[in-house]
N, C-alpha and C positions, 0 to 999 in steps of 0.2 A: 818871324816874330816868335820870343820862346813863347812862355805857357807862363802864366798869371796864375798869383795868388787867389784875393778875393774875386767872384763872379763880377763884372763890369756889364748892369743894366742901360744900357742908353735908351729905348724908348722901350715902353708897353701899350699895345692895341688889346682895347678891354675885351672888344669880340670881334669874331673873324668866323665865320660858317663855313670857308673855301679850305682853311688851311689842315684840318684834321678831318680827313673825312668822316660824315655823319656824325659829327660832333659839335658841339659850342664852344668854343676857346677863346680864352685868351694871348693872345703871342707876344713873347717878351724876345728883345733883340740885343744880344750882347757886342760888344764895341771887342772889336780885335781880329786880324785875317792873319794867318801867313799862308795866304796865297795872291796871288795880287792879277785876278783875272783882266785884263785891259778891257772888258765890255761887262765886267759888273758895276753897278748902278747903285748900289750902296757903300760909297766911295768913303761918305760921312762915316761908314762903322768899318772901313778897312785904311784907312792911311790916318797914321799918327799925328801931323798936324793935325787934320781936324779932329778926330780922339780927342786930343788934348782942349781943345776948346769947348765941349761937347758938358751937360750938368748932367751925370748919369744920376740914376733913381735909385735911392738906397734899399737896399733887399729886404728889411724890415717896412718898407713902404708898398712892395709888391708882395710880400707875404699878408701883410692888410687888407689888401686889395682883393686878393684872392680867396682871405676868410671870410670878408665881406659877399662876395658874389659867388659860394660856392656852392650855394641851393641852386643857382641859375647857369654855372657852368661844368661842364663837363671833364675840360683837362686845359693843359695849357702846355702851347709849343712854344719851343725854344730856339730859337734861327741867331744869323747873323750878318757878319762878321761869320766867326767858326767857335761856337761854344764848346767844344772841346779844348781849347787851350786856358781856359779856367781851371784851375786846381780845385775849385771848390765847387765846379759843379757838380759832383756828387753829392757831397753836402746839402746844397742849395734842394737839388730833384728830391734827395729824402725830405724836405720838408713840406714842401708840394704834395710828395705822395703823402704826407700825412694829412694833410687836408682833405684826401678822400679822390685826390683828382687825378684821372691821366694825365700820363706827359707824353710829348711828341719832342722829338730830338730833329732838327734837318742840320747835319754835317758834310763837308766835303769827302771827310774819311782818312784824311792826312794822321790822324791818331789814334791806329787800332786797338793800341792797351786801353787808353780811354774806356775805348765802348766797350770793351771785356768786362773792365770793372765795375761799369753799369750791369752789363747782360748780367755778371755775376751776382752780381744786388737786388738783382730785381726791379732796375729803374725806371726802366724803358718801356712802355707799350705802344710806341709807333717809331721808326725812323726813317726818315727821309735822305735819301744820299747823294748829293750831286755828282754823277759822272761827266766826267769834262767833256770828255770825245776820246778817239780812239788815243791807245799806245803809244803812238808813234807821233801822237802830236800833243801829251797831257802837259809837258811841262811849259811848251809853248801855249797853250790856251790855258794853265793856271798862271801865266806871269811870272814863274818863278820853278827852282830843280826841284821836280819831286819824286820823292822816292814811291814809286809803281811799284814794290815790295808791301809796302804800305797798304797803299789803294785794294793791292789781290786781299790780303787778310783783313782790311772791314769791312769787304766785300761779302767775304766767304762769313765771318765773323757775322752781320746781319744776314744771311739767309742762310743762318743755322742756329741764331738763337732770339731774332725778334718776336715779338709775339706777333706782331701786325709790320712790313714795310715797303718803301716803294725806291727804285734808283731814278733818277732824273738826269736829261740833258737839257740844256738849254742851249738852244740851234743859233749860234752866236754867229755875226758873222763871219766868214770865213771857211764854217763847216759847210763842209759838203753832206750828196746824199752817201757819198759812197765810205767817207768818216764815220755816218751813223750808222750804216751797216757794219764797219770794221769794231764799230763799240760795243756791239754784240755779245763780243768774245768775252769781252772783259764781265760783264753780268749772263754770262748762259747759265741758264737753270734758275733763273728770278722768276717767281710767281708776277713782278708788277714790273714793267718798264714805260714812262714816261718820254716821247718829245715836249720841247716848251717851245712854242715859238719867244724869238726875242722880240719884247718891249721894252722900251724906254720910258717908265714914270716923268709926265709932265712936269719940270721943274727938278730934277732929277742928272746928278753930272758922273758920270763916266770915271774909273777911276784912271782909263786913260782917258787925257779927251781928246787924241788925234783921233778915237772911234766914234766921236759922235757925228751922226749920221747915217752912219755906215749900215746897210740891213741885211736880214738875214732869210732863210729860204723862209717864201709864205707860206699860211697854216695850208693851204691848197698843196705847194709841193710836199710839205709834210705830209699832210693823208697818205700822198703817193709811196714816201717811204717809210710810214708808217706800217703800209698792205705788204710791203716786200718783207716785211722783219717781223710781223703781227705772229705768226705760227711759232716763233720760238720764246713766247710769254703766256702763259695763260690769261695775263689781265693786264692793261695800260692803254697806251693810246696818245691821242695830240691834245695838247692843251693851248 
């Protein structure tokens, strides 16, 4: 999918206590992927048909929102779909920030100019990055060819100029334990590494759905490879 004009809100959660740590937020979710994981679950904010069907929230409604509630919230994160392929969200985060609030970015990292010109602005005070899994299997667990040139410089790109971030796997199935230790490689030297065990949201469809059903290692064998890999992160853990 290229990269969009104006920012495209499809839903806003007015508060969320899990998703910024030690923060109050709000999280707004922009409609648009080019990655096409076959066991992500936000199928509504990554394939065009339903894009298109979809009554996004005009940015003058969520900048309302948010001057209304900003004695009581702290900052507001931006998830998706992949909010980096908005052209305007630079734009968009400078008006945010002038409401006085943190923002939180969670990106795959498929567009590392992106978060430059963020770093460089000043946008950014949290990002969240989802690592697929190892090297050797990213373009097959994104759904699509991705350039791992990429992936190395927003890698390196956040943990050289966020002020606060964290890299994330989600243990989809298929990964192994010995995948999460080869994904290693790809974030050494992160102050924060995350597993997520995989869920499924109740009423929630797959954006393939020959995966539904299908599970992945439990938060029990997580721990286990969690303790194998724990000594090369100062801070993370299972979720």
């Amino acid at each position: 999918m290229e990269a969009t004009t104006a920012i495209k809100i499809a839903h806003l959660l007015p508060t969320t206590l899990i998703d910024y740590p030690s923060k109050v937020a709000a999280l707004a979710y922009t409609a648009g992927c080019n990655f096409r994981c076959p066991f992500c679950h936000n199928s509504e904010l990554v394939l065009p048909e339903k894009i298109q069907t979809m009554q996004l929230i005009p940015e003058k409604d969520v900048l309302y929102f948010l001057r209304e509630r900003e004695n009581f919230l702290d900052a507001l994160s931006i998830t998706g779909g992949e909010p980096t392929l908005h052209d305007d969200l630079p734009r968009f985060i400078k008006r945010v920030k002038q409401l006085g609030l943190l923002v939180k970015l969670d990106t795959n990292g498929s567009r590392p100019e992106v978060l430059k010109e963020l770093f460089d602005n000043h946008l950014l005070d949290y990002v969240a990055m989802d690592v697929k899994g190892p090297a050797t299997r990213y373009s097959e667990l994104a759904g699509v060819q991705v350039d791992l040139d990429a992936i190395r410089r927003s890698i390196k790109l956040i943990m050289k100029n966020a002020p606060d971030y964290e890299f994330r796997t989600t243990v989809a199935p298929t990964i192994t334990a010995k995948d999460i230790e080869n994904t290693v490689e790809l974030v050494e030297g992160a102050k924060r590494y995350f597993l997520q065990a995989f869920v499924v949201p109740e009423g929630k469809d797959l954006v393939d759905p020959t995966w539904n059903g299908k599970t992945g290692l439990s938060k029990t064998e997580l721990e286990g490879v969690w303790k194998r890999i724990e000594e090369n992160f100062p801070d993370g853990g299972v979720r």
